[in-house]
N, C-alpha and C positions, 0 to 999 in steps of 0.2 A: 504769514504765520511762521515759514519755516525762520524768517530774518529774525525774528522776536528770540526762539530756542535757539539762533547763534550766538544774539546778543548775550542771554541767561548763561550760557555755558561758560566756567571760569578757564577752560582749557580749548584754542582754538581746534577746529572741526576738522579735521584729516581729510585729505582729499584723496577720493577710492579709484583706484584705478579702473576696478572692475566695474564700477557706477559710471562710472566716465563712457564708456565702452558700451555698457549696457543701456545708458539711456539716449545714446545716440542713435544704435540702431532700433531698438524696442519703440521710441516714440515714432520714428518715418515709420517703422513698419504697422503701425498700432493706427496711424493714420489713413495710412493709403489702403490696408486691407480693410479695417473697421467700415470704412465709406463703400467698399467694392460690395462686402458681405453683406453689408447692408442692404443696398438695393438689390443684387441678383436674386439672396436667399430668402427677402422681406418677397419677389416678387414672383418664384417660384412657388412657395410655400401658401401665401396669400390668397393670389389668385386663382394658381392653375388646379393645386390639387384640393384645395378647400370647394371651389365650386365643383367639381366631380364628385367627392364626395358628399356634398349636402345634393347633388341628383340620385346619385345612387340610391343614398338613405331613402329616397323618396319611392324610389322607384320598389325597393325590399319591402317597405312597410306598405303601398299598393298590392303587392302580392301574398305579401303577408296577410294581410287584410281577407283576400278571395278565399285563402285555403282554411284560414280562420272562423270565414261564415259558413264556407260547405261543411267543415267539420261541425259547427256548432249547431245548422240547422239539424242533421244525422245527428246528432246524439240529442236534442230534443226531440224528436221525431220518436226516438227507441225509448226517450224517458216517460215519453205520453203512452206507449203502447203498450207500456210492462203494466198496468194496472188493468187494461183488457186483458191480458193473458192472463193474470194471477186471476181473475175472475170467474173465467175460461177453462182450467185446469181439472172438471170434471167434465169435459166435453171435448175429449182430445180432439174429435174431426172441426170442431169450431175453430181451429187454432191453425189449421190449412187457410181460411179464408182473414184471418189475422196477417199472415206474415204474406198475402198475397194480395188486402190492401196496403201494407206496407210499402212495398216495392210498388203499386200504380201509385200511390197519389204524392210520392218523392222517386222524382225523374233521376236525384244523382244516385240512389241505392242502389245496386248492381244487383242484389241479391240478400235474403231474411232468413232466419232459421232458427228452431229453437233448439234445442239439444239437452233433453232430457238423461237424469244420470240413470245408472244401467236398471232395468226389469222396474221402471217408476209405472209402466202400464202392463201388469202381467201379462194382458192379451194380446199388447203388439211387440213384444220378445223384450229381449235386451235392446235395442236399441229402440229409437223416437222420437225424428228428429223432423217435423213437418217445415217445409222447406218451399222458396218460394225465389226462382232467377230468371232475370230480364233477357230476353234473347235479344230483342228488337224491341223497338220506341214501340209496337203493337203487342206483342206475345208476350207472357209471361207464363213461365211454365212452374207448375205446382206438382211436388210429390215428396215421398217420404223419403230421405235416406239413414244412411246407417247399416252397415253390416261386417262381417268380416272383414272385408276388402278394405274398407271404407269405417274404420273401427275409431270413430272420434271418443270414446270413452280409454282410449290410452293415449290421447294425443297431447302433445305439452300446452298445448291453450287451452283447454276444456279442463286439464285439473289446475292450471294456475289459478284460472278464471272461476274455479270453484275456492280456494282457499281465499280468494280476493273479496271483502266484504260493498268495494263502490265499482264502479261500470269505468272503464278506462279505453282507450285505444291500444288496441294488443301488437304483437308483433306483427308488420308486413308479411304476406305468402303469395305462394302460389296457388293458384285453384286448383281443387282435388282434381276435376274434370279433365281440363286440358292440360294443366300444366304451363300453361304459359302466361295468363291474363296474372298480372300483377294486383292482388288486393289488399287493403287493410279493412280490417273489423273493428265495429265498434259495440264491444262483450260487457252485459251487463247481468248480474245474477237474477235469475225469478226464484219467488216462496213460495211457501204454502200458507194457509193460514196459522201454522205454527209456529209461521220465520224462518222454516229450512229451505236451506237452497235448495230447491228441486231438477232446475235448467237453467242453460244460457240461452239468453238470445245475443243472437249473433248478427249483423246490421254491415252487411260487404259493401265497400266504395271501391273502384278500380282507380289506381293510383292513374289510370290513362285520363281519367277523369281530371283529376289535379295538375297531369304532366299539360294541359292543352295551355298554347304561348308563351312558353317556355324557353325558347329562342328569339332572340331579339336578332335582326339584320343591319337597322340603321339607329345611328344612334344620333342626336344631336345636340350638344353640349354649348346651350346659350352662355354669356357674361356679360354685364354690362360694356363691356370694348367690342368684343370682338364674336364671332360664331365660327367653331369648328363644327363640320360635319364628317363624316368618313364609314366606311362600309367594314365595320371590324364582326367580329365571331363573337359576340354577348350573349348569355343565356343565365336562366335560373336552374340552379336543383336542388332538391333538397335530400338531407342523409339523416338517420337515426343515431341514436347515442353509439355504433357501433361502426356507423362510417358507411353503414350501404345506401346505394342510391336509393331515392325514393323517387325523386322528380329528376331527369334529365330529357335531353333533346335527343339523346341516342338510346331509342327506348331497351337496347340490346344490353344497357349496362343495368339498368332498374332491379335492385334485387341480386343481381348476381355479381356486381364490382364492388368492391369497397376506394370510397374516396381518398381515403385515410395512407392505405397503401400504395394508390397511383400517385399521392400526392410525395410521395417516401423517393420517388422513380424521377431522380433530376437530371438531365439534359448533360453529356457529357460536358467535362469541366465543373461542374459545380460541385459545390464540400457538399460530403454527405453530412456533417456535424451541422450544417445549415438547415438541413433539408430537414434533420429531425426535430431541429429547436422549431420551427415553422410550424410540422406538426404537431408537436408541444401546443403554441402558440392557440392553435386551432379549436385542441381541445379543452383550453381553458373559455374559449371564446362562447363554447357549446355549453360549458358547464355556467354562463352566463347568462343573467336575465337582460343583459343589457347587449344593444346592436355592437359589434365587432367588426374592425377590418383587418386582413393578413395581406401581405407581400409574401407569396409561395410561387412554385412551379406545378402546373395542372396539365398533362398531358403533353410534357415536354415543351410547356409553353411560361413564363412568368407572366403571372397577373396579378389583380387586386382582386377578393375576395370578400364581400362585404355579407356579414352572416347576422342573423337576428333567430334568435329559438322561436318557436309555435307554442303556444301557451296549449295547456290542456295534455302537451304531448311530450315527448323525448327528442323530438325534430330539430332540426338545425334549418331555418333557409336561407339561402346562400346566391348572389349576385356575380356574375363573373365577369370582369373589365382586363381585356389586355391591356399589358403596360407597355404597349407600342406607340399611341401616339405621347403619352405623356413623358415617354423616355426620349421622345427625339425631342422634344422642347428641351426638357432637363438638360441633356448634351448640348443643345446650342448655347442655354444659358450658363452652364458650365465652364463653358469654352471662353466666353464673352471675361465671366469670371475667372478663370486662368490667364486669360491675356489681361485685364488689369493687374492680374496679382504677380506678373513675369514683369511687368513696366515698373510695380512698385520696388520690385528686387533690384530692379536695374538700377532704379533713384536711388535706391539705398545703398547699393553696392558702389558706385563712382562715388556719391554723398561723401562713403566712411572709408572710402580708402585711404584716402590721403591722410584723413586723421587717425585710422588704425594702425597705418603704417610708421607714423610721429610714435604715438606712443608704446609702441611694440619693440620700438627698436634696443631698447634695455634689455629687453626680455630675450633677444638675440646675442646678444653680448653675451649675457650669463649662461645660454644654453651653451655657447662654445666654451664655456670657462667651466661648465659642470663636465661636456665632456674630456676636458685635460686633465679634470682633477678625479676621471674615472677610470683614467690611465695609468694612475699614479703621482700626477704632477701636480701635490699637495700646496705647492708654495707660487703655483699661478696668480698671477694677477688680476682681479678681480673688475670691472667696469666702476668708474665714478657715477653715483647717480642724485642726483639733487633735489629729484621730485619725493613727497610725502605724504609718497602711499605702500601699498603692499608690494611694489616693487622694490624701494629702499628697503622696507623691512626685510625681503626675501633676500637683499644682498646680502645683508647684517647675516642673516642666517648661513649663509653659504661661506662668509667668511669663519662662523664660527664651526660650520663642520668642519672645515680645511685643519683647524688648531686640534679637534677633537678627534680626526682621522691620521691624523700626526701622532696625538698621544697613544691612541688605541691601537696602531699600527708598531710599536714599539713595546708598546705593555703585550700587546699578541706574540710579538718576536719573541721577547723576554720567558713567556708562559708556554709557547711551543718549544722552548731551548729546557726550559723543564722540566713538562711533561715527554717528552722522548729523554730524558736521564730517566725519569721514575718509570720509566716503560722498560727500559733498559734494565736499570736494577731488579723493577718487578719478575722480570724474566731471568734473568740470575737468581733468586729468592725464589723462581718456580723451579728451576733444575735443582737447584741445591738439595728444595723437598724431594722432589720425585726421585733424586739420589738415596735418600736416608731410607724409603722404602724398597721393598724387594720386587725387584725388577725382570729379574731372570726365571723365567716358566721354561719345563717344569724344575724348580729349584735343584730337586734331590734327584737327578737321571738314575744312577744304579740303583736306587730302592725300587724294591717290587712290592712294599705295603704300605705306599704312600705315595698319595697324587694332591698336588696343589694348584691353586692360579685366585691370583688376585686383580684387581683393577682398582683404580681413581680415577673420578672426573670430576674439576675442581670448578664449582660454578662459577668463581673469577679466578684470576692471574695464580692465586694459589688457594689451597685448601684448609680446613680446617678441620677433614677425616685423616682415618691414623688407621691404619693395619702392620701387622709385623707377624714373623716365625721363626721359629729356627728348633733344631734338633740339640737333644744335653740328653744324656745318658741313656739312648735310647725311648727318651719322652716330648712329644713334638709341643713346644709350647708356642700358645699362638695368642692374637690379641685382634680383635677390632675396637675403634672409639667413633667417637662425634664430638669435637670442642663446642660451646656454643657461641656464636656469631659466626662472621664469615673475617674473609679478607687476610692480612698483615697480621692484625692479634691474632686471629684466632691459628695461624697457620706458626708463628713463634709459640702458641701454648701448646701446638699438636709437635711442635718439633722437641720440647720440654718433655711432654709427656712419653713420647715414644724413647728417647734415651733413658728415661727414668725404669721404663719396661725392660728395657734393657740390661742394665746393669740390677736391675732388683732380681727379677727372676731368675738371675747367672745365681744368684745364692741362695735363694729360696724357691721351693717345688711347691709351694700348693698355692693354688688361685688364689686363695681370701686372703692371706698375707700378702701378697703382691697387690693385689688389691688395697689391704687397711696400709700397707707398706708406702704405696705412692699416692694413696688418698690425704697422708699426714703432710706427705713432701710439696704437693700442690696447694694443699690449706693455707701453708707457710707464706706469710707475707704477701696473701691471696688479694692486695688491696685493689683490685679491679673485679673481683668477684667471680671471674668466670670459672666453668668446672666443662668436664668433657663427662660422656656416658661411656662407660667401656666395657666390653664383653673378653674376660678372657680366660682360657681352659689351657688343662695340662693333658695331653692324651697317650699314654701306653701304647707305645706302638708292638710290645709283644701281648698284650691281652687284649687292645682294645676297649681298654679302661677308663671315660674320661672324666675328669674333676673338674670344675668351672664354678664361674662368679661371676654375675652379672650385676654391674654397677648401673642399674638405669638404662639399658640400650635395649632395642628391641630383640624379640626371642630370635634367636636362629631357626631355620628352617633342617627338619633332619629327612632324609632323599635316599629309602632304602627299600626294604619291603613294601614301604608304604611313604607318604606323602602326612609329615606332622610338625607340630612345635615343640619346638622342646621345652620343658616346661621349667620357670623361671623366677626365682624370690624376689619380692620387690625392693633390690638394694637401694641405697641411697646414690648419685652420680659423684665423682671424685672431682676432689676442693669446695668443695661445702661448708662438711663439718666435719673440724680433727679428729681421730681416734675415735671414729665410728667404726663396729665393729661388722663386719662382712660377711656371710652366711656363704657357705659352698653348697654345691649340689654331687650328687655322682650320676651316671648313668656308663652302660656297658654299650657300645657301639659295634652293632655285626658287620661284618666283612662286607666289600662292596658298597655303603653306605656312606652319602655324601655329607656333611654339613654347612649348609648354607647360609653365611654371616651376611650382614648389612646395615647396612644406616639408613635414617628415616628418609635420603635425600632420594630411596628405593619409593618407597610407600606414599609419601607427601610427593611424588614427581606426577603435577599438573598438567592438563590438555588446557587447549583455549574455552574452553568452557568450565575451568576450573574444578573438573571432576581430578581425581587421586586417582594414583594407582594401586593402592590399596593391598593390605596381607592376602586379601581373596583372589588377587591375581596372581600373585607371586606362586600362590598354592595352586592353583592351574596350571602354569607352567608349569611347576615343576612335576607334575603326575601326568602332565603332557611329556615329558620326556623322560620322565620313569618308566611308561608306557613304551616309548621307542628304542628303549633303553641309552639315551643317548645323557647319563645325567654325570659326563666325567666334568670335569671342575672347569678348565675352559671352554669348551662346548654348551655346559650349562649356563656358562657366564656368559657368552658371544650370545648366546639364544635370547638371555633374558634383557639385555641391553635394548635387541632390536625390538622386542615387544612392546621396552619403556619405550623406545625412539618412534614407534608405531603409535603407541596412546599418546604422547606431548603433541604428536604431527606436527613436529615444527614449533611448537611452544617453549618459550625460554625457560633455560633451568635456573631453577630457583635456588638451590642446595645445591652442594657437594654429594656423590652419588658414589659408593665405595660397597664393594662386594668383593667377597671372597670363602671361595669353597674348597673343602678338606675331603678329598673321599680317601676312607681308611679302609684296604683290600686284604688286611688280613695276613699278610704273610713279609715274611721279615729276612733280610740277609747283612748279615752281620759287616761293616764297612771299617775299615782302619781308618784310625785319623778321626773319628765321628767327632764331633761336639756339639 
């Protein structure tokens, strides 16, 4: 078949290295193990543990069987007698000699009772419960109980057993009397003639009854070959949907252990993550109608566990087999199995040496040839190879990184000799800015009625905010902006716009003119569109009078008496639109009072969760230190910085981040030379 598809193919068939390789050792190996696995695990599997198991099974459904007919004779027993008692039911003393042929003429009932609900016979109280238990194979002792002590009308099986419409097997107890005899009941409702439940009867077996041969000593496991015998620890028990014993060989657990939990308790060394899935296992096995086997640890021992449920009831019964002798078979046949499978490797491994080592030897060549060309040594010499497979093609490859680590190597040189000039320049174009702003705090030392401090931090190499001030006739004119973008443009439009502040405001005093004045100049030949937001005021330093215009930039914060904004027209931002006309505001500024300028890279500055730092923080702050009185202009600025640096925690700045604050104190000394 496969000769026919090489024929068909118009392009001869490539020979694979990797194929060559792989079906040399894959087929000895595929061989020699297939035949070993074959037999050892065909004969483990087959013989040893399949006939244990179809005994066991034999041996569960024997037992099953016994516990299945005592239970079902007792509850026929109680279903023939409920129609005498309902009979019965105006002749309460009748009903003593009822529950006391119960108990004689059924040897396994331990004990009968009926258990009327409270004040059902006014003349024999609340309670009325004619009762009837075996002492001895002769005695059988009859009398009434019920009373305080002994108060079965609050007891959790008499009101179950009343809300329960059919007769069930109820929970395992203990006997009220002693305390110790292990029983189960078999609770069936009685009526009246009007259908009401009036009593239980109750129908006791002593679980000692069920627990008898429940220990196995010798076990002997026929096969057609061969016969093992051996003296191992085998027993039955059985447990309720809750894991407690019902049947064991150690009657001290009956009732008072739970299976479920011992079975949790694994032998040091062993995963607990086993131990739970096992009892997982268990529980699925219980919640089946169908016989079960587990591989668990029971009392610090592992064994097989073979489980089949009790019809009728909530029960589990349960077979217990060490896996002592079936584990030393397993290991020898194991072993047998490891030593064919160490001979195969052996075959295989002399087999493909000599041929692994033919064809690998290419593959040696080029690893020394990829380490020289990892050093640097691009133009090494490559091995000749003639075979045609993924070895030749991986040379082909390797020759062609060498040409492509060559070019890339040179186009990298070329692009780092670049990028360190534009890193360089960049850094030049960032002094330059930081030049053109006011750098020296506090500016004006011999003034006593003015205090200033400004900052910049430029989210890259340089900025695209703008601050500036300066003093002309006694009136301190100041300016903050925001260009829009970042980077090169936007730091050439902030370096335009601040000289234009510059020489505008040397000849005119009122903010909206300086305003429409440089909104015209930036309009001009605006063929990239951008505009900047600019906030800027004229302030009387002898009245503390200021005039201002806000182009689009966020309000200022004023930091005096109180903690507010100043309130702000909605101009249009400058280079927009020409000979738009500019609105002023006034307000009077009292001594001591700060004003607090900023750009949005305040407010929009992000945490790694993308929360803002928001106008509502800023206003915190700053009545946090109007309260300490600490709100002088770099104190307030050094404070508010760390709050941002405190909310980003570390988060990359987005914006350019430019603040600056005015506190006007009111008082004036006149200076030679002012401008």
């Amino acid at each position: 078949m496969l000769m026919k598809i090489f024929k068909k193919s118009k392009k001869p068939y490539p020979r694979s290295f990797a194929g060559r390789l792989t079906w040399r050792i894959t087929l000895t190996l595929l061989i020699v193990m297939g035949l070993t696995s074959l037999l050892v695990v065909g004969t483990i599997f087959t013989v040893t543990y399949a006939q244990i198991q179809i005994f066991c099974d034999k041996l569960v459904d024997i037992k099953k069987d016994r516990i299945e007919h005592t239970l079902s004779e007792i509850s026929i027993a109680a279903t023939n007698t409920i129609p005498n008692i309902e009979q019965n039911l105006d002749n309460p003393e009748r009903l003593f000699s009822i529950v006391e042929g119960m108990v004689k003429l059924n040897p396994r009932v331990r004990s009968c009772g009926i258990s009327f609900i409270d004040n059902y016979y006014p003349q024999k109280g609340h309670w009325f419960c004619p009762y009837a238990v075996r002492r001895d194979s002769d005695q059988i002792e009859v009398r009434k109980i019920g009373d305080f002590k002994m108060n079965y009308l609050k007891s959790e099986w008499f009101n179950e057993a009343l809300k329960t419409p059919n007769a069930y097997w109820a929970k395992p107890f203990f006997d009220g009397v002693d305390s110790v005899t292990a029983l189960v009941a078999y609770v069936a409702p009685i009526h009246n003639k009007k259908g009401e439940t009036v009593a239980i009867l109750g129908v006791d077996l002593s679980l000692e009854y069920l627990n008898q041969d429940s220990q196995i000593n010798h076990l002997a496991v026929v096969s057609d070959s061969s016969e093992w015998t051996g003296d191992y620890k085998m027993y039955f028990f059985a447990i309720d949907s809750t894991g407690r014993y019902l049947i064991h060989p150690d009657k001290e657990r009956i009732l008072r252990e739970n299976f479920l939990k011992r079975a949790k308790k694994t032998p040091s060394g062993v995963d607990d993550i086993l131990a739970e899935h096992m009892v997982s296992r268990i529980n699925d096995s219980m919640d089946s109608d169908e016989e079960n086997e587990n591989n668990l640890f029971v009392d610090g021992e592992r064994v097989t566990a073979f489980f089949a449920p009790i019809n009728n009831t909530n029960w589990s019964l349960a077979f217990i087999i060490p896996n002592l002798f079936i584990n030393v078979l397993i290991w020898m046949l194991l072993g047998l199995l490891l030593a064919f499978i160490l001979m195969g490797i052996l075959v295989v491994f002399f087999a493909s040496r000599r041929g692994i080592k033919k064809i690998s030897k290419p593959l040696i060549q080029l690893a020394n040839s990829a380490d020289e060309v990892a050093k640097g040594n691009f133009k090494t010499q490559l091995p000749n190879i003639n075979s045609r497979d993924e070895i030749h093609q991986l040379r082909d490859s390797f020759e062609n990184m060498q040409h492509s680590l060559t070019r890339y190597i040179d186009e990298l040189r070329d692009t780092t000799a670049q990028k360190a000039s534009m890193e360089s320049e960049l850094k030049i174009a960032h002094d330059i800015q930081m030049d053109m702003l006011p750098k020296t705090f506090p500016p004006y030392p011999e003034r006593t009625d003015i205090d200033i401090y400004g900052s910049l931090t430029p989210a890259k190499g340089v900025a695209g905010d703008l601050f500036d001030f300066y003093i002309r006739d006694n009136q301190l004119f100041f300016c903050v902006g925001d260009v829009s973008g970042k980077g090169i443009p936007a730091s050439l439009f902030m370096a335009v716009a601040r000289s234009l502040f510059r020489n505008i405001s040397a000849h005119v005093a009122f903010p909206e003119r300086i305003a429409y004045t440089l909104n015209n100049a930036l309009s001009e030949g605006n063929e990239t569109n951008m505009f900047v937001t600019l906030f800027t005021g004229v302030l009387d330093l002898s009245t503390g009078h200021l005039r201002y215009c806000n182009a689009g930039h966020d309000a200022p914060v004023l930091v005096g008496r109180d903690v507010g904004e100043l309130p702000c027209l909605p101009n249009l931002p400058l280079g927009i639109i020409p000979n738009f006309e500019f609105e002023a505001q006034e307000v009077d500024i009292d001594p001591q009072t700060t004003i607090f300028l900023f750009t949005d890279g305040l407010t929009e500055a992000e945490n790694s969760r993308h929360d803002q730092f928001g106008e509502e923080r800023i206003q915190k702050v700053a009545a946090r230190l109007l309260s300490m009185q600490q709100h002088q202009p770099q104190v307030f600025i050094e404070q508010m910085l760390q709050e941002v640096h405190r909310f980003v925690a570390g988060a990359e700045q987005s914006d350019d981040l430019t603040m600056l604050a005015i506190q006007y104190r009111g008082e004036k000394r006149e200076v030679k030379g002012e401008k």
